[in-house]
N, C-alpha and C positions, 0 to 999 in steps of 0.2 A: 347702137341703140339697144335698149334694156327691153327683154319681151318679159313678160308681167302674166305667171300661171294665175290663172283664173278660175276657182271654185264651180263643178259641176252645174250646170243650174237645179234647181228643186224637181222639176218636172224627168228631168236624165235621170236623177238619181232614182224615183219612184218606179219611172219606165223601168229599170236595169232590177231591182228588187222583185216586182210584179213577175217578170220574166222568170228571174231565180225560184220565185214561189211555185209556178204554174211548171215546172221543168220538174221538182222535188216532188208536188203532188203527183205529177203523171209517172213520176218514177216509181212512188209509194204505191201507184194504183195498177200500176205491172207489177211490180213484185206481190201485190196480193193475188194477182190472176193467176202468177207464174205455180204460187203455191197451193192454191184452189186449183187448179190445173192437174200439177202433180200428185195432190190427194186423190183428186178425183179417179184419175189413172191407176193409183192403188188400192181403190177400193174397186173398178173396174176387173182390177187383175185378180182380186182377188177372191169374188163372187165371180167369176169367171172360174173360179177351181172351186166351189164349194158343189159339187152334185145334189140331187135332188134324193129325196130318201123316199127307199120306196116300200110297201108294207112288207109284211110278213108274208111269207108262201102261201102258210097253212098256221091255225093254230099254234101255240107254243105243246100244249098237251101231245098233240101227234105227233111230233117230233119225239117224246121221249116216254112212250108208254110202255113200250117194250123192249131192255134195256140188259141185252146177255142176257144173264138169269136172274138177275134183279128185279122181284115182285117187285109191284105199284101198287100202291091209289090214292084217288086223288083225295085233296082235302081242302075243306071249304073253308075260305080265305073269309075273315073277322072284316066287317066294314070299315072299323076303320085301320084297319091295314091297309085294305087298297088304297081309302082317301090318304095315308099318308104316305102311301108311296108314289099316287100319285102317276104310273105308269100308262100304256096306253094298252095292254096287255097285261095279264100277271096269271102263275099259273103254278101250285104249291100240290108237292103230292110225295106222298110216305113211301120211301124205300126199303127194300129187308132182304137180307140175304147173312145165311149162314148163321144167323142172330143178332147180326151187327143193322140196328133201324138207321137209318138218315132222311131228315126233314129236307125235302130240294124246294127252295123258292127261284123262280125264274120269272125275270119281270123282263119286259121291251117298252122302247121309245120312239116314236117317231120324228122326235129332235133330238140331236147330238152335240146342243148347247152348251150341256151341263157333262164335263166328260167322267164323272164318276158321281150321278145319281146315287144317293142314300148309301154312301160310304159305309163298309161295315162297323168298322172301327169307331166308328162315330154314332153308328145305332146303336151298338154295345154300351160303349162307356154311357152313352147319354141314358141308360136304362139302368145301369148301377151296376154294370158288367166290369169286372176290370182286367188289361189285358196282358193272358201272363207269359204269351212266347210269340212273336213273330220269325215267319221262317217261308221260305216258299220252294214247291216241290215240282219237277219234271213230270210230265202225263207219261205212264210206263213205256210208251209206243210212239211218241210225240216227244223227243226228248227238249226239243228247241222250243213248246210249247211249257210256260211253266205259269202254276196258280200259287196264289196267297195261303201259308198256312195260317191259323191263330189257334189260340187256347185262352179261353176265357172263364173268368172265375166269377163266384159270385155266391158269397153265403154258403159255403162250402160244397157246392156244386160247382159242376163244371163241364163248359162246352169243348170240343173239337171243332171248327170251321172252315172251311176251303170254299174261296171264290175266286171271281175273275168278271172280266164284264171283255164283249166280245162283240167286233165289224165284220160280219164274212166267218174268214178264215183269221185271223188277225185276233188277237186273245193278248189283253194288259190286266194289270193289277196298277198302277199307278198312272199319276200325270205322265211320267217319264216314257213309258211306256206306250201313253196313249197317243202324243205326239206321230211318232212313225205309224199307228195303227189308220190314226186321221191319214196322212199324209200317204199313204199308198192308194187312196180313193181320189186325188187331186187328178186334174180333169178327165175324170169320168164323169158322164152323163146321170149316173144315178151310184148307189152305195146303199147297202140294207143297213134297218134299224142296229139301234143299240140295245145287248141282251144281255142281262148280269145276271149270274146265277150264283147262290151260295149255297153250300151244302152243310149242313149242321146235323153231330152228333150227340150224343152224351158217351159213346163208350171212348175206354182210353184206347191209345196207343191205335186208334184207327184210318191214320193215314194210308199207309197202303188200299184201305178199301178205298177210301175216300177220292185219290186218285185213278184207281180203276171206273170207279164211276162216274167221274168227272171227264172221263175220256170218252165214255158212252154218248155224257150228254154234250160236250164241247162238237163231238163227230154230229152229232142231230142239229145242234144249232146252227153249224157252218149250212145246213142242206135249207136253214129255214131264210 
């Protein structure tokens, strides 16, 4: 006797499809959990290491008024200089020694968003400044500690510049830099502001002051 395969009926077939559909959607809808899940956990992890930032000791001024032998005073910041720096703090005062003047700007943040607020190189040229040596130099006593040199020109003048921007003790000039300077505050409860300071001359060949004085005020700002 001949047995005779006989076509699903209609209703099998819909059952076994329906099935297949409701297995793929609940697959598709754990795999979005799985990965909402695991973001989650990384953003968890990772605001879990970001500290809270906490103000300034003291003033930026008191921190660097008196500086070895390096006369001071202060000087009164243009409106809108602050508006377009923009800091939470800011604090500009005229250095002199020996004959050699230096303009110090030192500004702080109480966000660390931005890891190189008002890049110098970027205020310069954006002013009509153009830049004619990069170079970066060891703090005489701090050898592992080292700031941005520049030289910039401009209608036949021309500046000397040394900065750096500074967490603590932890002292970069670049991204590269600031990376490990973040990352030495990862789970700590809190971490101090961010503090850039640049120093600007007009005399030549005054790097050596420029680092001695940078070391006065890099020592004041670790204490702020």
């Amino acid at each position: 006797m001949t047995s005779t395969l006989l076509p699903a009926a209609p209703d099998a077939v819909g059952d076994s499809r329906s099935a297949a559909g409701r297995f793929a959607t609940r697959y598709i809808w754990l795999a979005a959990v799985l990965v909402i899940v695991a973001n989650g956990g990384i953003l968890v992890f990772q605001w879990s290491r970001i500290p809270t930032i906490r103000p300034l000791k003291r003033a930026l001024d008191e921190g660097a008024l008196q500086l070895g032998r390096w006369k001071s005073d202060p000087i009164q910041s243009a409106p809108e200089v602050v508006f377009a720096v923009g800091a939470d703090h800011l604090s500009e005062r005229q250095y002199a020694l020996d004959g050699v003047v230096v303009l110090g700007h030192r500004a702080s943040w109480m966000s660390v968003d931005e890891w190189m607020p008002h890049e110098p190189d970027v205020c310069y040229t954006s002013q009509g400044w153009k830049v004619v040596s990069r170079s970066t130099i060891a703090l005489p006593k701090r050898p592992d500690v080292r700031i941005a040199l520049r030289s910039y020109e401009q209608a036949g003048r021309r500046l000397t510049v040394a900065f750096w921007y500074q967490l603590g003790a932890q002292a970069y000039i670049d991204r590269d830099g600031a990376r490990p300077a973040r990352r030495a505050y990862w789970g700590r409860r809190e971490m101090p502001p961010l503090i850039k300071t640049l120093l600007q001359t007009q005399h030549h060949d005054a790097a050596p002051q420029l680092a001695a004085l940078a070391e006065l005020i890099y020592d004041a700002n670790c204490d702020l």
